[in-house]
C-alpha positions in Angstrom: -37.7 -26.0 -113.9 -38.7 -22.5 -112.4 -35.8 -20.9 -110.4 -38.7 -18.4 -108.9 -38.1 -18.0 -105.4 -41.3 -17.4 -102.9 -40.9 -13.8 -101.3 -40.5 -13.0 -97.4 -43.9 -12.2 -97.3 -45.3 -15.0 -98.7 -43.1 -17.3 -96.7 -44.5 -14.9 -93.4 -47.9 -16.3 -93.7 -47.5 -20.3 -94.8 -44.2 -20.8 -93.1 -46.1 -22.1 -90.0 -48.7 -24.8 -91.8 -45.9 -26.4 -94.1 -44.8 -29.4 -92.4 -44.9 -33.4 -92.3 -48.0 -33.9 -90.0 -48.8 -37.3 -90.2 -52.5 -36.5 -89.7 -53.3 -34.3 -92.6 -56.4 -32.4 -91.7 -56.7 -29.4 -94.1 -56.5 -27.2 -90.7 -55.2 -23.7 -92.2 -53.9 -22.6 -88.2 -51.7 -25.1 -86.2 -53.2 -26.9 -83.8 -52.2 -26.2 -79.8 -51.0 -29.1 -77.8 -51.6 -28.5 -74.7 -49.6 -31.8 -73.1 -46.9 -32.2 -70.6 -46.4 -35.5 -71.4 -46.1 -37.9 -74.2 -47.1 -41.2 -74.6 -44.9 -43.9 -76.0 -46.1 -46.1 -78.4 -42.5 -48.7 -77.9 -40.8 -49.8 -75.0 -37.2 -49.0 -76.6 -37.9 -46.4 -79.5 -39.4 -43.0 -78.0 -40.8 -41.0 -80.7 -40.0 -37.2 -81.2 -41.7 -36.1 -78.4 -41.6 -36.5 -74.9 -42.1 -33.9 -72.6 -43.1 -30.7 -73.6 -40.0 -29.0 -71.9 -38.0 -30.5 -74.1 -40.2 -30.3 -77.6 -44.0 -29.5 -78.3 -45.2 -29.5 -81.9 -46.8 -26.3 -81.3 -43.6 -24.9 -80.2 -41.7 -27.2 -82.9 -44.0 -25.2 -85.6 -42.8 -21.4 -84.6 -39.0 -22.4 -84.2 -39.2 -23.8 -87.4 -41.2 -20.9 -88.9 -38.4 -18.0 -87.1 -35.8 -20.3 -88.8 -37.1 -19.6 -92.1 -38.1 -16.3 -91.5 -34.3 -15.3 -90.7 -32.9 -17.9 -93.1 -31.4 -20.0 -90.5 -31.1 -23.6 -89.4 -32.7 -24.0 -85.7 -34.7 -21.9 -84.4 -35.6 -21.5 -80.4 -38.6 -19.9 -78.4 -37.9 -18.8 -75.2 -40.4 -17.9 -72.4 -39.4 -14.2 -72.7 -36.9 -12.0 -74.9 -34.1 -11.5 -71.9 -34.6 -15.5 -71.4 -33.5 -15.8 -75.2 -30.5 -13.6 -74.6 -29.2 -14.6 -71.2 -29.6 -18.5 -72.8 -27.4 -17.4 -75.5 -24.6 -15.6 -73.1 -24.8 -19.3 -71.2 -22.8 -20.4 -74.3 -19.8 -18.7 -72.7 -17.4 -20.3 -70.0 -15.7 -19.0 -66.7 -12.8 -16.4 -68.6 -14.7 -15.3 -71.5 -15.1 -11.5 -72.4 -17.8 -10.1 -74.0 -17.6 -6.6 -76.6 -21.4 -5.3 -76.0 -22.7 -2.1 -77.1 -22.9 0.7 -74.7 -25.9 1.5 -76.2 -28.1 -1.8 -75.2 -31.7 -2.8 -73.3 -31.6 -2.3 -69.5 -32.0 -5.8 -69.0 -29.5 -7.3 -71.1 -27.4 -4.5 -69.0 -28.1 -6.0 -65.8 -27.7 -9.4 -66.6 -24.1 -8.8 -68.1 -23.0 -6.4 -65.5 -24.4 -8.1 -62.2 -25.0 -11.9 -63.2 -22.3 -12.8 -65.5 -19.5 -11.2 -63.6 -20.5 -13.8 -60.8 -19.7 -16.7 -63.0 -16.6 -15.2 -64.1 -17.6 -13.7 -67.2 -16.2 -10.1 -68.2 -17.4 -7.7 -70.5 -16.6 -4.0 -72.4 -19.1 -1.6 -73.7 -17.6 0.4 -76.4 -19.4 2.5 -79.0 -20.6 0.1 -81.7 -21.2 3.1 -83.9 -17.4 3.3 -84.7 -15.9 -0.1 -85.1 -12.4 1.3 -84.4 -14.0 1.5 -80.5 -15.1 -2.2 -80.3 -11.7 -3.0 -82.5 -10.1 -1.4 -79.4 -12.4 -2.9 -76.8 -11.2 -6.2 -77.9 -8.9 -8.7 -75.7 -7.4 -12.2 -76.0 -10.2 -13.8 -73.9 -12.9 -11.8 -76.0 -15.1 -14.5 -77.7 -18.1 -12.2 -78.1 -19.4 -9.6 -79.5 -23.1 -8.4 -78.9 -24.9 -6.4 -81.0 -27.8 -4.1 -81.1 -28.9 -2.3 -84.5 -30.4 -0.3 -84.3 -29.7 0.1 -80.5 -32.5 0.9 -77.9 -33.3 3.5 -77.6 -31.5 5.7 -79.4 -31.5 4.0 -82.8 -27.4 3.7 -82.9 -26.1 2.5 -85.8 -23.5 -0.5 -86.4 -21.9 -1.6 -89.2 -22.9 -5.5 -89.2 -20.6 -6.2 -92.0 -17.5 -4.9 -90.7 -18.2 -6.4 -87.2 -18.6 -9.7 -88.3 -15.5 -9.0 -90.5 -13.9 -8.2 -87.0 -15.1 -11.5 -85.4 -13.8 -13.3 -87.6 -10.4 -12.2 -87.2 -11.0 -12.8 -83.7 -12.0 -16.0 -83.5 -15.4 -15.2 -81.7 -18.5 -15.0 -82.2 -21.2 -11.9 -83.1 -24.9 -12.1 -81.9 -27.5 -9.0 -82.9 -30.9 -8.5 -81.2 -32.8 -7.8 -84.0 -35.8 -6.6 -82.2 -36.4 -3.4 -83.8 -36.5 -4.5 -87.5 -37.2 -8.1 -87.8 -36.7 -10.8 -90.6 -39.0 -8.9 -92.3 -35.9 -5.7 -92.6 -33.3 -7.3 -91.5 -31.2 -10.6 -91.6 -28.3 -10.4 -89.6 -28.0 -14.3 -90.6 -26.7 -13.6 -94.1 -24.4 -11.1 -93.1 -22.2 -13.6 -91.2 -24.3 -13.3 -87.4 -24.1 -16.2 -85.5 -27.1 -15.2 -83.5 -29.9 -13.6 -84.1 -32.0 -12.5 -80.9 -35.5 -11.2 -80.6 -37.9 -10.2 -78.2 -40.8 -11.5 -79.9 -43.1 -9.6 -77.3 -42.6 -6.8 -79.7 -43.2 -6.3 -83.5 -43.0 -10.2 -84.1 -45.8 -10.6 -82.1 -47.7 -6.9 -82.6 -50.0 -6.9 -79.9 -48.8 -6.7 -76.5 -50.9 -10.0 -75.3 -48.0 -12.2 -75.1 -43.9 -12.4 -73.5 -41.8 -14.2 -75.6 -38.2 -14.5 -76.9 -36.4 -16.6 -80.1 -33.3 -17.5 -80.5 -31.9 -18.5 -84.8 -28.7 -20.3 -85.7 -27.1 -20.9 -89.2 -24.8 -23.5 -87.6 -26.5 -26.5 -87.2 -23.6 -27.3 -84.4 -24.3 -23.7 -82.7 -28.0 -24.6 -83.1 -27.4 -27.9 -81.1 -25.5 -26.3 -78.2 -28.2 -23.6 -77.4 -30.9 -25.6 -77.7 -29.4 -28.2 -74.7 -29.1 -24.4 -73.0 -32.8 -23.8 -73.8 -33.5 -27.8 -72.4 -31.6 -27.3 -69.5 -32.6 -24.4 -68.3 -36.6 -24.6 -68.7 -36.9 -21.3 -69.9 -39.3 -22.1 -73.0 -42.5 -20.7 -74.3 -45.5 -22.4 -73.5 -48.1 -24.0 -76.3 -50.6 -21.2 -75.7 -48.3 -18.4 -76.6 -46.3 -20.3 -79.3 -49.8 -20.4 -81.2 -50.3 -16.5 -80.1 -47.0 -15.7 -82.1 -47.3 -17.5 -84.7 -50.6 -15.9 -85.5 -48.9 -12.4 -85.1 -46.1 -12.9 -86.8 -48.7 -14.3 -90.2 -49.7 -10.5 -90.2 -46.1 -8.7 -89.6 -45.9 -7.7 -93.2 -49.1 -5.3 -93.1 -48.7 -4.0 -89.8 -44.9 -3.4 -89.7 -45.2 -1.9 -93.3 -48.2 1.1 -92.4 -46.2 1.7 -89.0 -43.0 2.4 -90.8 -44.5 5.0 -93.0 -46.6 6.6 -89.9 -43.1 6.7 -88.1 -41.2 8.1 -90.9 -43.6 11.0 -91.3 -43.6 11.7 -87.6 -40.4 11.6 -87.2 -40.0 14.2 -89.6 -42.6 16.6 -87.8 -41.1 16.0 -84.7 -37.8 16.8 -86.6 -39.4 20.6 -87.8 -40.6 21.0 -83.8 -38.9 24.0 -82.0 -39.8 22.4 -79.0 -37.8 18.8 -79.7 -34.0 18.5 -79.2 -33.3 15.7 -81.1 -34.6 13.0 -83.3 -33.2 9.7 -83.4 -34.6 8.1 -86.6 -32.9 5.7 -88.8 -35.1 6.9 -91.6 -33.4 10.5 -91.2 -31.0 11.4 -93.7 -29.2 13.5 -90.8 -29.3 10.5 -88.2 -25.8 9.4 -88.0 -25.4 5.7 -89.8 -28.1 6.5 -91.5 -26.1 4.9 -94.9 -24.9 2.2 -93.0 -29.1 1.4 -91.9 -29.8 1.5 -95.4 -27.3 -0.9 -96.7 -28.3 -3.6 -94.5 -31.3 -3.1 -93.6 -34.6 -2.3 -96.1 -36.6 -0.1 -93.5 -36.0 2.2 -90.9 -38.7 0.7 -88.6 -41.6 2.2 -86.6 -39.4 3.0 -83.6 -37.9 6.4 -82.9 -36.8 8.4 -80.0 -37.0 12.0 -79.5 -35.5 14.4 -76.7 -37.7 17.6 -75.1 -35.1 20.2 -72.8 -35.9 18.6 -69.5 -37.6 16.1 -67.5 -40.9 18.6 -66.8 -41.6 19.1 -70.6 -41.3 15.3 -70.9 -43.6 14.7 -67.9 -45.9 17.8 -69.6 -46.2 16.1 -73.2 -46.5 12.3 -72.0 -49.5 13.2 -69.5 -51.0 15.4 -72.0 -51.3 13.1 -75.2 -54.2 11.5 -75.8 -53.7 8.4 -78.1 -50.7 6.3 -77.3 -50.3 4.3 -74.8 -48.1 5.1 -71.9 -46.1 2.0 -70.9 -43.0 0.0 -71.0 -42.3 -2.5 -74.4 -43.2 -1.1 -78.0 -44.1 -3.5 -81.4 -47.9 -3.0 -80.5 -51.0 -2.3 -82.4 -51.5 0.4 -80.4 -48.6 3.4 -80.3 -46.4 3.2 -77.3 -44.7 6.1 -75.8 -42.1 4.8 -72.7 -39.7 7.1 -70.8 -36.3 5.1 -71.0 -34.9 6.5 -67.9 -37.1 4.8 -65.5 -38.8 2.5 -67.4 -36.9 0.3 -70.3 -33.3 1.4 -69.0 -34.0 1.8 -65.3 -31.9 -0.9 -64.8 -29.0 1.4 -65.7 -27.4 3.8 -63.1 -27.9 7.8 -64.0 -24.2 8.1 -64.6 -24.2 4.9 -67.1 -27.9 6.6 -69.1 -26.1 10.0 -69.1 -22.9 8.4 -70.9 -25.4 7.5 -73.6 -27.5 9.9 -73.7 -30.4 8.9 -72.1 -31.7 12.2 -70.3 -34.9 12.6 -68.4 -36.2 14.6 -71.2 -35.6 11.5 -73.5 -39.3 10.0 -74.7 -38.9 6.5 -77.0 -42.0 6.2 -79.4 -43.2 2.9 -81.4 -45.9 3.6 -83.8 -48.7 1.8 -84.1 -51.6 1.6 -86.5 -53.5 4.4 -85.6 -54.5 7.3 -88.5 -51.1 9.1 -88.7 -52.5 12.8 -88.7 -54.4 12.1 -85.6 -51.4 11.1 -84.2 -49.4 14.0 -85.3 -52.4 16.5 -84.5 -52.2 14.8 -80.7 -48.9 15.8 -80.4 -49.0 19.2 -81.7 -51.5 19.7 -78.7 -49.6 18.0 -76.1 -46.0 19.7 -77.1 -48.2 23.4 -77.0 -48.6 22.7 -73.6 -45.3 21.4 -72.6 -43.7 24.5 -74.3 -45.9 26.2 -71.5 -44.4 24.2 -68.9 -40.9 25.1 -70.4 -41.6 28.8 -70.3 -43.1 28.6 -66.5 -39.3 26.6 -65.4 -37.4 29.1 -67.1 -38.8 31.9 -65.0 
């Protein structure tokens, strides 16, 4: 007997289509059910769906297909990314304290510092760069730890291994938002994560047509518990959008792969620009964590943020490209260039986004599939004329 073993990629495109269908029509795309309701054949024995809240097969087929993906047991799709993760903090009780990374999405900020402090719910943000910080952070009542890596949108670094390692200990559990690489570069699930997070608005999906968020367990018990959360609360992705991810994530492997290599060469030119500050680029050999990235994960991602002197020469170069895009989310087709500080993290107060680093002169860039040296050549125009701008402030 063969003891080959089918490849991620492989897995990426039939995951969805493998299944027990009773009705076996040769259909290479599942089919959408577009029903509320259910009808039931027996008066006493319901069959295994009801009401689409609660289950849809076209729902059914991308939970099971992120399950897979991220080698997990349960997988859950949420009606948006921040839905996923607020479901997930919903597994904590009145007393609980949370580690989180300082470096984290806006809205995952909000909701921990102004909604789960209502229902009693503490939290720490420590620097999940060094794990002696979020060793320190730590407290009796602490029974989570939340993880971004790498973290938005500086591409922080943490050591998964060794926080999972400190969980343990702990007695609590670790979730990771694995936005930014994916199953496809990163499975938090084998190294220990109790949670995996995505917003699958963003690479998983690919091209900014749909909002959606999954959840993936290993433990089938853990699985359980967040999926009464996801019943409960409502907060579920619809049939339409369901079939609109699973289509996007069939061709993840192609267009994660070509933006990868665009953003590793730009992120390298960018790197040689007198102009630009800093790069922040897990693909960098001088980004810190940068051999931490590389043992867990197998790509440094199409994400990268860089940092111009001041909030003119970033207002300069964004209204002077030509290409990308200039809007909030990233994972598209088409490049996205987004100005944390009033878009993705404006949920933060100044003082909190200059803790970490997130200046006005901060741009966060997600490549997408255009030609990479018209990309690059854009740049080079726009930065000549917000080296202009810089000279005319400094005089």
């Amino acid at each position: 007997m063969s003891d080959y073993k089918e490849s991620l990629e492989t897995s990426i495109i039939v995951a969805s289509t493998r299944g027990d269908s009773e009705i076996k029509t040769g259909s290479v795309n599942v089919p959408i059910y577009l029903s509320s309701t259910f009808h039931q054949e027996s008066f006493d024995d319901f069959g295994p769906y009801d009401y689409s809240r609660s289950g849809n097969p076209t729902r059914d087929a991308l939970e099971k297909t992120i399950a897979e993906l991220e080698g997990g047991t349960r997988g859950l799709a949420f009606a948006s990314g921040i839905a996923a993760i607020s479901s997930a903090f919903m597994l904590l009780s009145s007393g609980d304290h949370i580690v989180i990374t300082e470096d984290v999405y806006g809205g995952t900020f909000r909701f921990v510092t102004e909604v789960l402090p209502r229902f009693g719910i503490e939290h720490s943000f420590a620097d999940f760069t060094n794990v002696e910080a979020i060793a320190s952070a730590m407290q009796s009542n602490t029974k989570l730890i939340y993880i971004e890596t790498p973290s938005n949108p500086c591409l922080g670094i943490t050591d998964i291994n060794a926080v999972v390692e400190l969980a343990k200990s702990n007695a609590c559990l670790t979730f990771l938002d694995n936005t930014f690489m994916t199953p496809l570069y990163q499975r938090p699930l084998d190294l220990g994560i109790d949670i995996v997070l995505h917003s699958a608005t963003k690479f998983l999906s690919g091209h900014s047509d749909i909002i959606a968020g999954l959840a993936v367990t290993k433990d089938e018990e853990l699985g359980k518990r967040l999926a009464f959360i996801q019943n409960s609360f409502g907060a579920i992705l619809g049939a339409q959008d369901s079939f609109s991810l699973i289509q996007g994530i069939k061709t993840l492997n192609v267009r994660f792969e070509k933006s990868a290599q665009s953003a590793r060469k730009i992120a390298i030119y960018l790197n040689g620009h007198d102009l630009v500050e800093n790069v922040y680029f897990p693909g960098l050999s001088t980004h810190p964590g940068y051999e931490t990235h590389n043992k867990q994960s197998s790509s440094a991602g199409a994400v990268l943020s860089f940092c111009l002197p001041n909030r003119s020469t970033a207002k300069a170069f964004v209204e002077n490209v030509k290409i990308p895009v200039f809007a909030v989310s990233l994972g598209g087709v088409e490049s996205i260039l987004s100005h944390p500080a009033q878009m993705s993290h404006a949920a933060m107060p100044k003082s909190e986004r200059d803790k970490r680093g997130i200046t006005d002169g901060l741009l966060r860039f997600s490549v997408g599939l255009e030609n990479v040296n018209d990309l690059i050549a854009d740049f080079e125009q726009a930065l000549e004329i917000a080296s202009r701008q810089k000279e005319i402030v400094s005089i």
